[in-house]
DRENDO-1510 file (C-alpha; in Angstrom, 1 decimal, always signed):
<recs>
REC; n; res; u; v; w
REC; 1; UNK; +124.0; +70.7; +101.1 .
REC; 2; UNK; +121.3; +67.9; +100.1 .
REC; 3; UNK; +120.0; +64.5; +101.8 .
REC; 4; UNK; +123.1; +62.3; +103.4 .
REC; 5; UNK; +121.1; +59.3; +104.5 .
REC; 6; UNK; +117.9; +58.2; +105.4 .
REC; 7; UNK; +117.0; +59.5; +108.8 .
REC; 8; UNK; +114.2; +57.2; +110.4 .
REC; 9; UNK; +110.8; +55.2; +109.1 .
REC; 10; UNK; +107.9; +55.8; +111.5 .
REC; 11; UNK; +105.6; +52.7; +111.5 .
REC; 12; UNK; +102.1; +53.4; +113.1 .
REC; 13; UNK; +101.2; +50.2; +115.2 .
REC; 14; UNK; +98.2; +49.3; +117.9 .
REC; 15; UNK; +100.2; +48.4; +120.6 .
REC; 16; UNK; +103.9; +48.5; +121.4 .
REC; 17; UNK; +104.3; +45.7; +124.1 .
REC; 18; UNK; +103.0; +43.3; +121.1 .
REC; 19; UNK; +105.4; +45.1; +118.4 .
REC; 20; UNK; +108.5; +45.5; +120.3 .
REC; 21; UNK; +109.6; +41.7; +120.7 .
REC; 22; UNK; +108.7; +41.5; +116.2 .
REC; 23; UNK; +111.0; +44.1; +115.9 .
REC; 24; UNK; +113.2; +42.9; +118.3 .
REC; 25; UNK; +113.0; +39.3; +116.6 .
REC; 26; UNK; +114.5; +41.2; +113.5 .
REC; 27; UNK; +118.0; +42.1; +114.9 .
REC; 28; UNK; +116.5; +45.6; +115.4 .
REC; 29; UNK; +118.1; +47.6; +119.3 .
REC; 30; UNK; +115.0; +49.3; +120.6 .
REC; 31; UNK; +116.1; +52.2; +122.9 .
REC; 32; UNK; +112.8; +51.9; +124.7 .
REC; 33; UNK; +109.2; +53.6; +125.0 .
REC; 34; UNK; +109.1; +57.0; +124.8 .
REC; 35; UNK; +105.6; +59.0; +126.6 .
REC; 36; UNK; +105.0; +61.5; +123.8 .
REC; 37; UNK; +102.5; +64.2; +123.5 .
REC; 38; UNK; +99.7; +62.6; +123.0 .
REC; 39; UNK; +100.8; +59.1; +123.2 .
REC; 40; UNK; +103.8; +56.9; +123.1 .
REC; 41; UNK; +106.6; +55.6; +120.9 .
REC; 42; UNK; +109.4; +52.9; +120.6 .
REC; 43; UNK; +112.5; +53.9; +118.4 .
REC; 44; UNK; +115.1; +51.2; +117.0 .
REC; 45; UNK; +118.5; +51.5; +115.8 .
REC; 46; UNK; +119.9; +49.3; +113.0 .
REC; 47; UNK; +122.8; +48.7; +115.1 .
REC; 48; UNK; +125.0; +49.6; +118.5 .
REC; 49; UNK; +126.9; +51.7; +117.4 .
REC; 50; UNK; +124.5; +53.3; +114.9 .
REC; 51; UNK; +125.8; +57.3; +115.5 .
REC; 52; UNK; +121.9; +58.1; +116.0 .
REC; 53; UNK; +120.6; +57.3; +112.5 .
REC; 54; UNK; +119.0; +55.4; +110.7 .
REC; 55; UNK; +116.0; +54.5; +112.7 .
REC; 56; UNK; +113.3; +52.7; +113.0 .
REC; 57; UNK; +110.1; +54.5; +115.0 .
REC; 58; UNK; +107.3; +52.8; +116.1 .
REC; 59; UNK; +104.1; +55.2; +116.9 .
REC; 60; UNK; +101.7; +54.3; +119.1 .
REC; 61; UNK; +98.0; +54.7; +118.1 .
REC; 62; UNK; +94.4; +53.7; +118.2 .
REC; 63; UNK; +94.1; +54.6; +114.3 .
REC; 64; UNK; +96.6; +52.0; +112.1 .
REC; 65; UNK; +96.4; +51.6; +108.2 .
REC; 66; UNK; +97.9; +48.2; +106.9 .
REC; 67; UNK; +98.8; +48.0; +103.0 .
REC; 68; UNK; +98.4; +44.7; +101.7 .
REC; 69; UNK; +102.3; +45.2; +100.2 .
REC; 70; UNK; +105.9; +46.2; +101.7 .
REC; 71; UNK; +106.8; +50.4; +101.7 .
REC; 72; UNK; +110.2; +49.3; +102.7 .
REC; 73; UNK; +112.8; +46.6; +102.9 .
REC; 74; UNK; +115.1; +46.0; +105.7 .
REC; 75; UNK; +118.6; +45.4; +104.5 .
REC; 76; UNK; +120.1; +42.0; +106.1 .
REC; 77; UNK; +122.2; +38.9; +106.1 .
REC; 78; UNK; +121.7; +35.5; +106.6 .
REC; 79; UNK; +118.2; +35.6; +105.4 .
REC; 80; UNK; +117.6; +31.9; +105.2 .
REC; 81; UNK; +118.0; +31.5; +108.9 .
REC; 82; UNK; +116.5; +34.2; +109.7 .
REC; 83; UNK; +113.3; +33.0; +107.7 .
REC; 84; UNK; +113.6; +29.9; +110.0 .
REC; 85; UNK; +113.6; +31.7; +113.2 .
REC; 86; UNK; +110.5; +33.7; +112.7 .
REC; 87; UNK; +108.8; +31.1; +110.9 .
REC; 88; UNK; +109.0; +29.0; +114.3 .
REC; 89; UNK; +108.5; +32.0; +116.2 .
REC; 90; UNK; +105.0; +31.9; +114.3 .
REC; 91; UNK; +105.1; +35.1; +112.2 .
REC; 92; UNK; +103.2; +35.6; +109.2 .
REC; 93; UNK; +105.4; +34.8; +106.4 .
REC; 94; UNK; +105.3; +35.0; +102.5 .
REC; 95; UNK; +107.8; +31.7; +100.6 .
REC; 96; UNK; +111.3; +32.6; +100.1 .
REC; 97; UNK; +112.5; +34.3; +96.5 .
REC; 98; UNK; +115.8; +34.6; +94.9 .
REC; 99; UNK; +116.7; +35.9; +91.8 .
REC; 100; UNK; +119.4; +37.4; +90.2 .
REC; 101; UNK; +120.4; +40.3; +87.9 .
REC; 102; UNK; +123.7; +41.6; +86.0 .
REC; 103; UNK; +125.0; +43.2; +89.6 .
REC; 104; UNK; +123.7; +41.5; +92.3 .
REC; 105; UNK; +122.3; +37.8; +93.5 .
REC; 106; UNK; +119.0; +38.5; +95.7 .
REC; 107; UNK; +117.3; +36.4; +98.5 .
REC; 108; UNK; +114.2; +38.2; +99.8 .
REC; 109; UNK; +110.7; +37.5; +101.4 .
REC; 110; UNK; +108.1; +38.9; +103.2 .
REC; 111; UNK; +107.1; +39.1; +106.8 .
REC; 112; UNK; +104.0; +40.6; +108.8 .
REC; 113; UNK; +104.6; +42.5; +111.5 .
REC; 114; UNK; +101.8; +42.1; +114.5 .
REC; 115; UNK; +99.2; +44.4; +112.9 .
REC; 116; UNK; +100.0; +43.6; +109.4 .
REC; 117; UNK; +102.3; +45.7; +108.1 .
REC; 118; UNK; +104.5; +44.1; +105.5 .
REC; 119; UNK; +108.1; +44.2; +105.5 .
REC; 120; UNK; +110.3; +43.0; +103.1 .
REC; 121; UNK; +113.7; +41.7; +104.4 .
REC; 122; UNK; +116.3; +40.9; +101.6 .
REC; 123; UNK; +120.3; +40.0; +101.4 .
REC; 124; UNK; +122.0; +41.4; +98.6 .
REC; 125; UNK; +125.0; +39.7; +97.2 .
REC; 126; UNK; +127.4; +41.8; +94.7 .
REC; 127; UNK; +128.3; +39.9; +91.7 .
REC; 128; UNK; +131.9; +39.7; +90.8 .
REC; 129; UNK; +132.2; +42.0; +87.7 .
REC; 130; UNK; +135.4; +40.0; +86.5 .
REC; 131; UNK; +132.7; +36.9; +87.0 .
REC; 132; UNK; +129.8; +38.5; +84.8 .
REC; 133; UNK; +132.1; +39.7; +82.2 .
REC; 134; UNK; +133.5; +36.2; +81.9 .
REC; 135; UNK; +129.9; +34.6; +81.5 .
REC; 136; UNK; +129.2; +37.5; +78.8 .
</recs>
């Protein structure tokens, strides 16, 4: 008994025809718009054959709070390119980072959603143990 994964991030956003193609531009599957009572929503999966979580929900609604910083981070690959893409798409973004601790090499920025909201997208890359304990 306990928490086995994370089951879906609801994002509050003014209008879902504007935040749909974003989301979409991320690699994200949207199942469609959903009416809702009141209102209407748009839920993403992570991938085809995601096996219904985790997910992405986007909720429609007159009333939306942007934080001037990232409340999650979208796991991904190829995070250079994918910079490249939404940067001539025209999306808000902030300058590449990398960095690197003991366990893993990091290449990460931020990206604005069409209200505002701030997502971090990031590529993780394991660092050979065998590797670190050789440059130790």
């Amino acid at each position: 008994m306990g928490v086995q994964s994370l089951g879906s991030v609801f994002v509050r956003v003014t209008n879902l025809e504007n935040s749909i193609p974003f989301y979409s531009a991320l690699g994200l599957h949207c199942r469609g718009i959903e009416n809702w009572d009141p209102g209407r929503g748009a839920t993403f999966f992570f991938a085809l054959d995601h096996g219904g979580w985790p997910l992405l929900t986007l909720v429609e609604s007159e009333q939306v709070q942007v934080l001037d910083y990232h409340t999650y981070c979208l796991n991904s690959t190829n995070v250079r390119e994918m910079y490249r893409d939404l940067e001539l798409s025209g999306y808000k973004l902030k300058p590449i980072e990398e960095w690197t601790s003991p366990w893993n090499h990091h290449v990460m920025f931020d990206v604005c959603d069409p209200d505002g909201h701030v997502i971090n997208i990031i590529e993780v890359t394991p660092i050979n143990a065998e590797a670190r304990e050789l440059s130790s």
